[in-house]
C-alpha positions in Angstrom: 68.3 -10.0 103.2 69.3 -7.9 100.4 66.2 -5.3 99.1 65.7 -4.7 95.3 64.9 -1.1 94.3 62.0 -1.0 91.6 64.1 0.1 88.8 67.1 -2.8 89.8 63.6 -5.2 89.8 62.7 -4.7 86.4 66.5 -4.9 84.9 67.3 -8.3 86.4 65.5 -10.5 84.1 67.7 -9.2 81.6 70.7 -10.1 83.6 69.3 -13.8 84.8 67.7 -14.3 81.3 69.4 -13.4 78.0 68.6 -16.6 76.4 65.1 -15.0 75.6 66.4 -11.6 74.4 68.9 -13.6 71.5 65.6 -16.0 70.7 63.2 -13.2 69.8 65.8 -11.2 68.0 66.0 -14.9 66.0 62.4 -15.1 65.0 62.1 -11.2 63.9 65.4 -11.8 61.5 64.0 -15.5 60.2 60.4 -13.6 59.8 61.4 -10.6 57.8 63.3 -12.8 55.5 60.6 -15.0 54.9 58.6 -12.6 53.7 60.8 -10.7 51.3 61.1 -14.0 49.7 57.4 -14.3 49.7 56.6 -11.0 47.9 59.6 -12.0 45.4 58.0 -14.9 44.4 54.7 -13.2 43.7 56.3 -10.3 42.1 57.8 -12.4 39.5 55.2 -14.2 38.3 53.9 -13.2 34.6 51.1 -11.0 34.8 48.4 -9.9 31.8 48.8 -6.4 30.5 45.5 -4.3 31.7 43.3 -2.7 28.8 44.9 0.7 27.7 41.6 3.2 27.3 42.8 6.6 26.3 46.1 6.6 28.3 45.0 5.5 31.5 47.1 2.1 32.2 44.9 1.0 35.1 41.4 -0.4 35.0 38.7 2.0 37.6 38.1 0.0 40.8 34.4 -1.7 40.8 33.2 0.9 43.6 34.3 4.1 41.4 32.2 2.8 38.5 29.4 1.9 40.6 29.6 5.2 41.7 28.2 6.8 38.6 24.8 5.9 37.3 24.4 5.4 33.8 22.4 8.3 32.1 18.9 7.0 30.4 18.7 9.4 27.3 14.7 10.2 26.3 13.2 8.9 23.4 12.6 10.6 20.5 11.7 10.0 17.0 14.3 10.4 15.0 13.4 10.4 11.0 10.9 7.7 8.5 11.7 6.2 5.7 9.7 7.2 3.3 10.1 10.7 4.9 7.9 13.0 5.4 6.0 14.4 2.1 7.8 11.8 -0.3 5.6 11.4 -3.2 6.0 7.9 -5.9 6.7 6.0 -3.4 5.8 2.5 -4.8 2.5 0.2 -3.7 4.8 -2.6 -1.9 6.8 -0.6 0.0 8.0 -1.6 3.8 7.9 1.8 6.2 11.2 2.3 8.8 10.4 4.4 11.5 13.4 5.3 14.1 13.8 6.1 17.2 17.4 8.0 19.4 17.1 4.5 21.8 16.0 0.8 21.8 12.2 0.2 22.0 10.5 -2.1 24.8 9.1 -5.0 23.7 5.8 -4.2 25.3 5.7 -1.2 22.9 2.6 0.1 20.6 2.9 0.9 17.3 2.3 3.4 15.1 -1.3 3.4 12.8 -1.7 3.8 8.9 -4.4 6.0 7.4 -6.0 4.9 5.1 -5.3 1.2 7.0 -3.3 -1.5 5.2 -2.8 -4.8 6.0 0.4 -5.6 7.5 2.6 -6.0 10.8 5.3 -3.9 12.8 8.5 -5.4 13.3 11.5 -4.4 15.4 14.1 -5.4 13.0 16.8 -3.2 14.4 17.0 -1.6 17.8 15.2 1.5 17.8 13.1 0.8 14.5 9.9 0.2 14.2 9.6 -1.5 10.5 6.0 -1.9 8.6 5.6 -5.4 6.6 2.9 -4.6 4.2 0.5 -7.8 3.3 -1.3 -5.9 0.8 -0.7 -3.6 -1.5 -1.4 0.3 -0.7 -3.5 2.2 -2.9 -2.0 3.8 -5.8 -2.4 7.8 -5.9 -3.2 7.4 -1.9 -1.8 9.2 0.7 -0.7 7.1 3.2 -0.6 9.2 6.9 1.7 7.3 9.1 0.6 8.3 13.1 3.0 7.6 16.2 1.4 7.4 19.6 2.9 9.3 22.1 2.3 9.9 26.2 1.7 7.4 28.7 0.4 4.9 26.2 2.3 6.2 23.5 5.7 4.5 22.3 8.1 3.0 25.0 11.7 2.9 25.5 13.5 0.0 26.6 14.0 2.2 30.2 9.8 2.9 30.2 10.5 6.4 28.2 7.3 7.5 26.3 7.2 10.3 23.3 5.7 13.8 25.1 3.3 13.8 22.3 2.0 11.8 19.2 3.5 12.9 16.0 2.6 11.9 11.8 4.4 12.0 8.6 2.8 11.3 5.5 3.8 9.9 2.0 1.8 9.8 -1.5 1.8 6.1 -3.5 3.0 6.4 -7.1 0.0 6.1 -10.0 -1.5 3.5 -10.9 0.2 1.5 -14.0 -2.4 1.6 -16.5 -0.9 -1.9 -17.6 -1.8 -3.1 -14.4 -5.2 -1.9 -14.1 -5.8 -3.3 -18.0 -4.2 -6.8 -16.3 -6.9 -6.8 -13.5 -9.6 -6.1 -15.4 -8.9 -8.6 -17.6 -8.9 -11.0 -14.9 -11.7 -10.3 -13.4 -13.4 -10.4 -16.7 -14.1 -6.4 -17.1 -12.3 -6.8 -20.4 -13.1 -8.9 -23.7 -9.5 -9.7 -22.9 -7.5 -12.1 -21.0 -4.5 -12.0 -19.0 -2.3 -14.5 -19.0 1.2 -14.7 -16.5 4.0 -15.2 -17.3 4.7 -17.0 -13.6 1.2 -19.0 -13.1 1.8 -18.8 -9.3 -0.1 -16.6 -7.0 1.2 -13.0 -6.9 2.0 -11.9 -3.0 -0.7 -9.3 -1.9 1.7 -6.6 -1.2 2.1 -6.3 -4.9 -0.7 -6.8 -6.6 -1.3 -3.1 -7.4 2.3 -4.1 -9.2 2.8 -4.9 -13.2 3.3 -8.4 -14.0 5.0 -9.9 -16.7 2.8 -11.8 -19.3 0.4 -11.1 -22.3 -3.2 -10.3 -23.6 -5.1 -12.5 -25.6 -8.7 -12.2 -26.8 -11.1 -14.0 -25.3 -13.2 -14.5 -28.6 -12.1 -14.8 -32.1 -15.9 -13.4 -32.9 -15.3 -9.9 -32.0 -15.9 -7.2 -34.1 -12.9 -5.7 -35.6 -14.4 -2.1 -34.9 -13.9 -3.0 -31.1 -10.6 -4.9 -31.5 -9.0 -2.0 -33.4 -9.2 0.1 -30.3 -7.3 -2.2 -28.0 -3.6 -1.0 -26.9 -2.3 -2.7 -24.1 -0.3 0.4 -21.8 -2.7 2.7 -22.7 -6.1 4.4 -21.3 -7.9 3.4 -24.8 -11.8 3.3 -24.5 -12.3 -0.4 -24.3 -10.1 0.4 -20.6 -12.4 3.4 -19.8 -15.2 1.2 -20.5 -14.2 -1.7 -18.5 -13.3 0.8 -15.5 -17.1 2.4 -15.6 -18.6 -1.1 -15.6 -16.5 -2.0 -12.5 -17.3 1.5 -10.9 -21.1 0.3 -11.5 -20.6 -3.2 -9.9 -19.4 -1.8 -7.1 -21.1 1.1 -6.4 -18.9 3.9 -7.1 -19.3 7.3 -8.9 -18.5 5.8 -13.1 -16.9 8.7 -14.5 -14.3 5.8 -16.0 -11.0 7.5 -14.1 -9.1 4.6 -12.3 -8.4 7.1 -8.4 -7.3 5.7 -5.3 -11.2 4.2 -4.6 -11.1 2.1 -7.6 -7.5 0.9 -6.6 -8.6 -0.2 -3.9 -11.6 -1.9 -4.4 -10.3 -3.5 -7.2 -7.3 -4.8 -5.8 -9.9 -6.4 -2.9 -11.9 -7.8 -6.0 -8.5 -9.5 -6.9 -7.4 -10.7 -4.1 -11.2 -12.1 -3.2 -11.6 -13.1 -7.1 -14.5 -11.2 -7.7 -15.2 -11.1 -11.3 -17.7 -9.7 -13.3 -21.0 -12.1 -13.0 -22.3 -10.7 -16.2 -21.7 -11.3 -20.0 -19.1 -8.9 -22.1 -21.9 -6.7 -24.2 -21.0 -4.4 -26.9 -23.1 -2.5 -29.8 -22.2 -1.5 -33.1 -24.4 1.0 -34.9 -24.6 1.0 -38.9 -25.2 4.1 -40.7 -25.1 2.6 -44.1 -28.3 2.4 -45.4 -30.3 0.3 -43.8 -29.5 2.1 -40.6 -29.1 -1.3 -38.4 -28.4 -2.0 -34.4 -26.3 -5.3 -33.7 -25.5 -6.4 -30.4 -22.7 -8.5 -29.3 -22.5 -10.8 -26.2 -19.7 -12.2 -25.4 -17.9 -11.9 -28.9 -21.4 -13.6 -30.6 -24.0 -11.2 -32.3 -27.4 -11.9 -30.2 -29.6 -9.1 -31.5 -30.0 -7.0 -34.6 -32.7 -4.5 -35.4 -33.3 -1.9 -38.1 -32.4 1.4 -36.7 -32.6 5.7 -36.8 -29.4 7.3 -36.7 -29.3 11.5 -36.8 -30.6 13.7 -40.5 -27.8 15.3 -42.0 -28.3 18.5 -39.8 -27.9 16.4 -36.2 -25.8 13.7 -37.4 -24.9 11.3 -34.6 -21.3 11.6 -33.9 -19.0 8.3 -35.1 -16.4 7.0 -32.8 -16.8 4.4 -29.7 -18.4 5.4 -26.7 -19.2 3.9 -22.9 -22.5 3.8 -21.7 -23.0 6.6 -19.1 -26.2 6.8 -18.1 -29.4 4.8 -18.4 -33.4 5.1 -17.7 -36.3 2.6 -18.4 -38.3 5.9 -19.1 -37.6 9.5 -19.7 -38.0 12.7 -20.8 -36.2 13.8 -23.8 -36.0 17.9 -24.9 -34.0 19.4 -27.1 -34.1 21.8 -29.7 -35.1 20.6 -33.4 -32.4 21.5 -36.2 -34.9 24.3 -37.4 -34.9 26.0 -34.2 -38.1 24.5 -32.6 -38.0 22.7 -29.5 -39.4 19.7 -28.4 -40.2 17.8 -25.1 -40.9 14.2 -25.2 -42.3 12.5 -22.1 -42.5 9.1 -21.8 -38.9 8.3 -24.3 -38.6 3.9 -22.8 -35.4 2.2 -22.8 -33.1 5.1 -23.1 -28.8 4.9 -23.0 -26.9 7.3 -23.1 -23.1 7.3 -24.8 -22.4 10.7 -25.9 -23.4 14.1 -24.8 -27.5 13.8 -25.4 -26.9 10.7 -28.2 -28.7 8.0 -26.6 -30.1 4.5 -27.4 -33.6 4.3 -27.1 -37.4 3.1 -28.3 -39.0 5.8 -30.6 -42.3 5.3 -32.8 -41.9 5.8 -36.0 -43.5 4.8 -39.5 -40.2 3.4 -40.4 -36.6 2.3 -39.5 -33.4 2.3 -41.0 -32.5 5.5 -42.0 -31.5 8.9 -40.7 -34.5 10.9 -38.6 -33.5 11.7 -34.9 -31.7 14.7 -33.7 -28.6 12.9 -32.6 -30.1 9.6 -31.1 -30.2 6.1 -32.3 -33.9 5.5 -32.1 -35.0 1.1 -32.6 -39.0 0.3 -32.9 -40.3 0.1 -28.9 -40.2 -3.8 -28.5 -36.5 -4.5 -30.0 -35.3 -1.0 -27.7 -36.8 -3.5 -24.6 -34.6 -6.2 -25.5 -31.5 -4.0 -26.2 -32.0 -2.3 -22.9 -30.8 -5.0 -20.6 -27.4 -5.8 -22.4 -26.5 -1.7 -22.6 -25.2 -1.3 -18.6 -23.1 1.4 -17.4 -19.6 1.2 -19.5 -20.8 -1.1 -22.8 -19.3 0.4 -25.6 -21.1 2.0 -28.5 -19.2 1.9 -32.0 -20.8 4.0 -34.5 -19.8 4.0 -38.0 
């Protein structure tokens, strides 16, 4: 038997088997043609064009843009509108208050001193926006406050302001047209107003002019009083009107229409508060005889003979408010001849001008000059004058 060496063992398939060799060579060719044709085919389909952003032909794999966090910036307030220190800004303004990003919608808001009714919007990312649903207060200045810290203002991310910070803004004065339209319909004025739109004005500009007219609200009234009237302007009869409100509702009546007034008269509007009482007014004669007439409501309820001042303390003619009043007083002075006097006891006493004052006096007779200044009535017709001269009735003397 013939022995095969280990190297001649491992040659003869070769030799006994060449079939196999020739088949394998077969499938590698029939293989590697297949797929060249393969990647042909996918090579020449039509493709989209990618995004071109700043030169760079090929979009960034998912995993290198996951691998870089987006910054969250902090938030900070940016600017207001009105800004800081803006002065005449009008009574129905909206406030924008912006921030560097978007606000949560779990967010506070900011506060208004002195408060106004109204509600915070977010009408823009990263603005805060104030609706007003009243009017603010004419000459006020309106302090706007932004919370800040952990219960402060938050970002859309949870970022919160290090620290609360204000701004501030002053409302433009009041229109004296306006205030002469309020008063007038609330009854302060022998006027009424009368809109020209008869529907409700919205409450965020009621401190606002309207267009429409005056018109008397008696044809009675004397022309002494109706001579004075100029709608626009701060005439007496306004000054009068504005004291009699200040009365009503317990402020200081030195007749100037400030941000309290505003206020509480634009409440009164909105709440229709008017004036429960009549419209009083009193005209003082100095024609001989000397007379006192006293008008309510445009009709003439009272007339008594009257003292005006002697020729050396005459009492001053013009038209004057009511400033100050007493059931009883004491009156001192100095006479016209250099003596003083001090009466005790003076009843029924209102004063217009200065130290010229309505008021009971006894004296042998009536109707002709014998005070110092004052408009002196006999006691019992002073008593009944008394209750229809409150704080702001005007005073004509002529």
């Amino acid at each position: 038997m013939r022995r095969m060496s280990w190297t001649s063992g491992l040659s003869e398939p070769k030799k006994r088997f060449p079939f196999l060799t020739a088949l394998a060579a077969c499938v590698i060719f029939l293989a590697t043609g297949f797929a060249t044709r393969l990647s042909a085919g996918f090579d020449s389909a039509p493709r989209l064009p990618l995004p071109q952003t700043g030169g760079i032909s090929a979009a960034p794999s998912p995993r290198t843009a996951a691998s870089k966090p987006v910054p969250i910036l902090p938030l900070q307030f940016i600017s207001s509108d009105p800004w800081n220190g803006a002065e005449g800004i009008a009574p129905d303004t909206d406030i924008e208050v912006v921030f560097s990003v978007p606000l949560s919608g779990m967010t506070p808001t900011p506060t208004l001193s002195p408060a106004v009714r109204g509600v915070w919007r977010q009408l823009k990312p990263g603005t805060l926006t104030f609706l007003p649903e009243a009017s603010f207060t004419p000459y006020a200045t309106e302090k706007v406050t932004i919370p800040g810290g952990e219960n402060g203002i938050m970002g859309s991310n949870g970022q919160t302001l290090g620290a609360s910070q204000t701004f501030s803004f002053t409302i433009e004065p009041g229109s004296t047209l306006r205030l002469q339209q309020l008063l007038a319909q609330l009854y302060y004025l022998p006027l009424e107003f009368v809109p020209q739109d008869q529907s409700a004005v919205p409450p965020d500009q009621l401190a606002m002019p309207q267009p429409g007219s005056f018109a008397w609200r008696w044809t009675t009234l004397p022309a002494s009083l109706t001579s004075l009237w100029t709608p626009g302007s701060m005439d007496v009869i306004t000054k009068g009107a504005v004291m009699r409100f200040e009365d009503q509702t317990g402020l200081a009546t030195d007749g100037i229409a400030g941000p309290s007034v505003w206020s509480a008269l634009v409440e009164a509007a909105q709440s229709n508060s008017v004036d429960p009482d009549s419209y009083d007014n009193v005209v003082v004669s100095t024609a001989l005889p000397q007379t006192v007439t006293v008008y309510s409501d445009g009709v003439p309820v009272m007339k008594t003979l009257a003292n005006t001042g002697v020729a050396a303390a005459p009492t001053v003619v013009g038209t004057f408010p009511v400033y100050l009043r007493y059931r009883s007083t004491t009156m001192a002075g100095t006479n016209p001849d250099g003596t003083h006097y001090n009466d005790p006891g003076i009843p029924w006493v209102s004063y217009f001008n200065g130290g010229q004052a309505l008021h009971g006096f006894i004296r042998p007779g009536y109707g002709y000059p014998q005070s110092v200044g004052c408009v002196e009535m006999p006691i019992d017709a002073a008593a009944k004058v008394w209750p229809l001269t409150p704080i702001g009735t005007l005073v004509t003397v002529l």
